[in-house]
Every structure is written in C-alpha cells, then in structure tokens.
N, C-alpha and C positions, 0 to 999 in steps of 0.2 A: 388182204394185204397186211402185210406185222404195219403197226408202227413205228415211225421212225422216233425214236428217243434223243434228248441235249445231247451236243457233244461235248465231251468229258474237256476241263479245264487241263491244260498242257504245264505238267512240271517246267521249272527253269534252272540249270545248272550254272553253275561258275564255275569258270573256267582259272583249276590254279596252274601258274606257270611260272618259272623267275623271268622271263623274258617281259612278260607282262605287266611285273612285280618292277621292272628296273625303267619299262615307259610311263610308271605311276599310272596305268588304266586297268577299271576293270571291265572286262568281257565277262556274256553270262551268255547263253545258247535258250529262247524258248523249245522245247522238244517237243514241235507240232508233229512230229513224226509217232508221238505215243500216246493221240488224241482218241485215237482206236484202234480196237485192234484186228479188223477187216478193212476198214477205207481209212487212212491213215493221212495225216499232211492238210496242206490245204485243198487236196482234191477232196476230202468230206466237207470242209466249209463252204466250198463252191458247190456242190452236191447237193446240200441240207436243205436249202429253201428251196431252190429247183424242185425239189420232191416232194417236198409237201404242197405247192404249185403245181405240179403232176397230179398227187391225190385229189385234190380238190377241185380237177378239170373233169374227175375220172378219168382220165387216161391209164395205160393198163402198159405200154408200149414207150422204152427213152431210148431212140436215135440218136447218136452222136458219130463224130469225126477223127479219125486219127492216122498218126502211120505206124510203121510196124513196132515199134517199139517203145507205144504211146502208155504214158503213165495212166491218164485219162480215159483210154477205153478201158482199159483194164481195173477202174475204179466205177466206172459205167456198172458194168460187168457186176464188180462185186456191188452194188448199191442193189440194181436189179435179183440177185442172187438172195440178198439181204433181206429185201423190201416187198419182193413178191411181184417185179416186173419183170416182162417180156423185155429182151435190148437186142438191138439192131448196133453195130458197128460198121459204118462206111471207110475202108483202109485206104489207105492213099499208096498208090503201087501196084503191081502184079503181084499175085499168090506165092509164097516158095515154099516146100516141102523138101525137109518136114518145117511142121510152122518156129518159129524160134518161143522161148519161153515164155513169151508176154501175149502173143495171141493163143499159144495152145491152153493158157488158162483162162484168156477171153473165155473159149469157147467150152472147157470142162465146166466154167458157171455160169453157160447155156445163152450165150450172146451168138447171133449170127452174125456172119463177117460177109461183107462183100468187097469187093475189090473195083478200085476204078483206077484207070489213068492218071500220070500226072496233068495233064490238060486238064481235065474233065473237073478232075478236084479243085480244082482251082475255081470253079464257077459254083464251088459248094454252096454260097452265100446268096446266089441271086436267084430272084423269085420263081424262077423258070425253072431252076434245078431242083428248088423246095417242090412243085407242083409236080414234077417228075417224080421226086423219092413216094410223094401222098400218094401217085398211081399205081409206083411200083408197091409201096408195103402198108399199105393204108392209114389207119388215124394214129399217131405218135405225138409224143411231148419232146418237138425238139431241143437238145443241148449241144451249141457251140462245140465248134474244135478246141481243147482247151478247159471249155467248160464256164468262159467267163459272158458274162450278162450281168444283169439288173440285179440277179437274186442273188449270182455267185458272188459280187462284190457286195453284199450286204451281207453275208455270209463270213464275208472275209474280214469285217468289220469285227467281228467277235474276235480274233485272234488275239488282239492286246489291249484288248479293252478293261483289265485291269494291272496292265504295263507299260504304264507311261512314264515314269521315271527317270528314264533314261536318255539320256543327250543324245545317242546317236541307235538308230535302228537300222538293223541293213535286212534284208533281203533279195532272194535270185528274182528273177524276172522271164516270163516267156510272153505273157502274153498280155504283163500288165493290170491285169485283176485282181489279183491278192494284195498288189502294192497299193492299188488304188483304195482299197478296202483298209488296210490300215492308215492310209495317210489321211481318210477322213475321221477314223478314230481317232488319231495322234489329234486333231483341231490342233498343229503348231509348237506342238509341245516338246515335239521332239525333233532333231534333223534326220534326214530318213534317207538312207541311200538305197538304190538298187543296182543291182548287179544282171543286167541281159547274158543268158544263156548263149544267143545267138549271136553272130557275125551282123554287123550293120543294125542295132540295137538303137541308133539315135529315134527309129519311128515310135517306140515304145512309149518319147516322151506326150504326140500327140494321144497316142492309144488311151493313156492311162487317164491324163486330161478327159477324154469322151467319159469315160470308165466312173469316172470320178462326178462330173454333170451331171450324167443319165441319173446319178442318184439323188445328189444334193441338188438336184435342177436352177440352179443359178451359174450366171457365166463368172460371173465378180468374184464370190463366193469359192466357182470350181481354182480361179487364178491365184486369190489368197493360200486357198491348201497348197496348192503347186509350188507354192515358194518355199515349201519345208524340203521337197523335195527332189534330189540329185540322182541323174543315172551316168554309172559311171561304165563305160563300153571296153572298157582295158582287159577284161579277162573271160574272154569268149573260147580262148585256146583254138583260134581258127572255124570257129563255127558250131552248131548246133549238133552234141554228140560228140565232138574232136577233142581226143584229150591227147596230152601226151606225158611222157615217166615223170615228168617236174612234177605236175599233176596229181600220178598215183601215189608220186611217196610223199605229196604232203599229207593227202588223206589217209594215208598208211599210219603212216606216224601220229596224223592226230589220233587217231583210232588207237593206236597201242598206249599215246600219252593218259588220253581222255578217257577211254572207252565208250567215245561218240563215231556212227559210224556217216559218212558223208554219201551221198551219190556223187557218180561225176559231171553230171548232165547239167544239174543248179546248181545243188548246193555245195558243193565241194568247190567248185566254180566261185560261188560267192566268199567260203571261207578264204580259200584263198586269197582272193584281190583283198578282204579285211587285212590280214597279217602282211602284206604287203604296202599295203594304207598304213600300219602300222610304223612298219621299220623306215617309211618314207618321212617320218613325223606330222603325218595327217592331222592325227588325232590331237585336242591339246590335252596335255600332264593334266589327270586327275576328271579326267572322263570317263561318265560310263558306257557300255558300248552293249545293246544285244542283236546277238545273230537269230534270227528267225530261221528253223529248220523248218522247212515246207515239207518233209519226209520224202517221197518219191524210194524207197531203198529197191523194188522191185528194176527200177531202169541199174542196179551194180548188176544185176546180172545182164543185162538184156546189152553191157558196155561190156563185159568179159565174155558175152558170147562172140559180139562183134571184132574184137580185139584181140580174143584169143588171149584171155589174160585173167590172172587171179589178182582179184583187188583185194581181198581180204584171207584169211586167213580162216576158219569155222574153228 
C-alpha cells in the first residue's frame, strides 16, 4: 500500500468587494477545496486518520455508505484508488442506467457498488446490518455515511488550526463533523456559525454535541465549546440537493467576481446565507469573517446533471 502523506495547508483568500468595503467587514474564504488534488475538501480530512487506522488494523478493504450523488463515496473511491485499497460502496436507491457521473467514476477507480432499498438503508447503523454486510463481503474497515467518526473529527481538527483570528467562522453542515472538528480547535476563540445543507437541520445541533464529546470526552467541557457555536437553518433552499435560480446566480457571479467556484449542495448554500447575514447587519462593523470551503466541486456536476443545467461556464 503507498503511503498516505500530510495534507497540504489550504491557501486563504480575501475577498475584495466595495459592498464589503461599505459594511466595514472583512471576509476571507480558507480554499479547503485546494488541499489536494485527488481527495480534495474536508472529505480528505475525514479520510486521513480513518486510513492510517485501516493500515494499521491491516485491513485491505473500506466499506462506506452513500446515495447516488454522494461526494463521500466518490472520495472513498478515490482514497482506495490512491492508497492501494479494495472499496465497497453501499448506494442508497435502485440502480439506473446509465450511471450519472458520480458513481460511473466510483466505479472507473474500482469501487464495487451495491444497491439496497430505502428501508433497508436505513438500518445501515445497527448491529444486525453490520453482521449481514461481514457475511456478505467479509473483513472491512468500516467508514460512516458521511465519513464522520472519532477519526474524521480529529481530522477535521487540522483545518484551522492555524486560523484562529477571526471573529466569525462559518461553514456548511451535513452531518456535523467537520464543524465539530473545528469548534474544538477554535477552544472559543472564535464565533462559529454553520450552515445545514438539509431541510430540518435543528438535529445537527445534538449530532455535533456527540461529535464533539466522543473526542474531548467530557460533558462540561463538550457544553463550553458549544456555546461558540450557532447553526443557522435559513438556507437549505428546500432540502438536501434543492437549489433554485436565486441560488445559481449568486454562485455565478461569485465565480465571475472572485474566481471562486461554489458547489450548490454546501457550500454555495452556506456563502450565500453569509452575504445575506451580511446585508441583514448580522455582522458588527469591523469584523473579520472566514468562510470555510469544504470543496465538494464534483457534486456542480452531479446538480447540472439533475437539473439539467449549466452552472458554470468552462
């Protein structure tokens, strides 16, 4: 198996703007999106100890969980591709053909796909279903749906752990790991908003809480970080994957202002509710603000295939 290597420190932009310029705040973007350039975002942070945790089990084989247009198998995938594992992908749905572009590259870097029910996947988690997959495909290192655990939030720990500076940190939210991974790096230092991807996003605040324990293993201790930070559920755009034209042309235009490109699933999600936080006078005059890009760019196409729509321009 290659070795897996540090992952590369993530440049930081500032964001010029006169709109910016006239709320007296500055905004800067970390470019987790340019941390690598095969597993890119925080799915390589959540990734990175997982696999050295695999190596060192010997395990040879990483199982994980997604559905059709999951950033996370397709970072599976490449890790396995990368790293010199065997991958298993459990999809969540029926098969369709042809595949869309996020599982036909699962599978060009040699991940098997299986397909189950929505019922079925739903009992991904409990122990009867684990003993079922060990029958079905024998010894594996399992990785969450997601990708978030013990390892992934320590993992995610590195992402600004030398960016603390700043008054206000935002990032997207699915499943709560990555936030939680930096709200224990901030230790308080900073206010920390996140932005849930999905519809009905309040449960993210317990999620993240466990997320955040499991590692600092104190309850007192997990409650003090929690008070840095807020999840704000305003800009879900109708759910998980639902975007609509407001949407595309604000990432359009950030793209053509910035030449930063957004996905629409997180992070474009989350830039927007900022600039909106923004013009609401959230922020106070003469703060600094950064946006965490968790990358994901693989899910613009997997929303223009769904959509039927050109988000960017090449």
């Amino acid at each position: 198996m290659k070795n897996i290597s540090s992952i590369n420190h993530s440049p930081i932009t500032v964001i010029e703007d006169s709109f910016l310029k006239e709320k007296n705040l500055v905004l800067s973007v970390l470019r987790e999106d340019l941390n690598d350039i095969d597993i890119q975002g925080n799915k390589y942070r959540k990734l990175y100890y997982n696999i050295l945790n695999a190596k060192k089990k010997g395990n040879k084989v990483l199982l994980t969980f997604g559905g059709a247009f999951s950033n996370h198998l397709l970072a599976v995938a490449q890790a396995g591709n990368k790293f010199g594992f065997d991958t298993i992908g459990i999809v969540r749905g029926e098969e369709k053909i042809p595949l869309n572009s996020t599982l036909k590259y699962c599978e060009e870097l040699g991940m098997q796909l299986y397909y189950i029910n929505r019922e079925t996947y739903r009992l991904k988690n409990t122990q009867d279903f684990k003993d079922y997959l060990r029958n079905q495909y024998g010894n594996f290192y399992l990785i969450p749906e997601g990708g978030t655990n013990y390892y992934a939030v320590n993992g995610c720990m590195e992402i600004i752990e030398d960016f603390n500076e700043f008054d206000y940190i935002c990032c997207p939210m699915g499943t709560g790991g990555t936030i939680a991974g930096i709200t224990i790096a901030n230790n308080n230092t900073s206010r920390i908003i996140g932005f849930p991807a999905l519809k009905g996003g309040e449960f993210l605040e317990k999620d993240t809480f466990n997320h955040i324990k499991s590692v600092v293993n104190n309850e007192e201790d997990t409650h003090d970080l929690m008070n840095s930070l807020t999840i704000n559920c305003d800009f879900h755009f109708g759910g998980y994957a639902k975007i609509n034209e407001e949407l595309i042309n604000f990432v359009r235009k950030f793209n053509q202002d910035h030449t930063i490109k957004w996905d629409l699933i997180y992070n474009g999600k989350m830039a927007y509710g900022v600039f909106e936080l923004i013009k609401s006078g959230f922020f106070p005059e003469g703060s600094s603000i950064l946006l965490v890009h968790t990358g994901g760019h693989q899910g613009i196409v997997g929303i223009e295939e769904r959509y039927k729509v050109k988000i960017y321009e090449d």
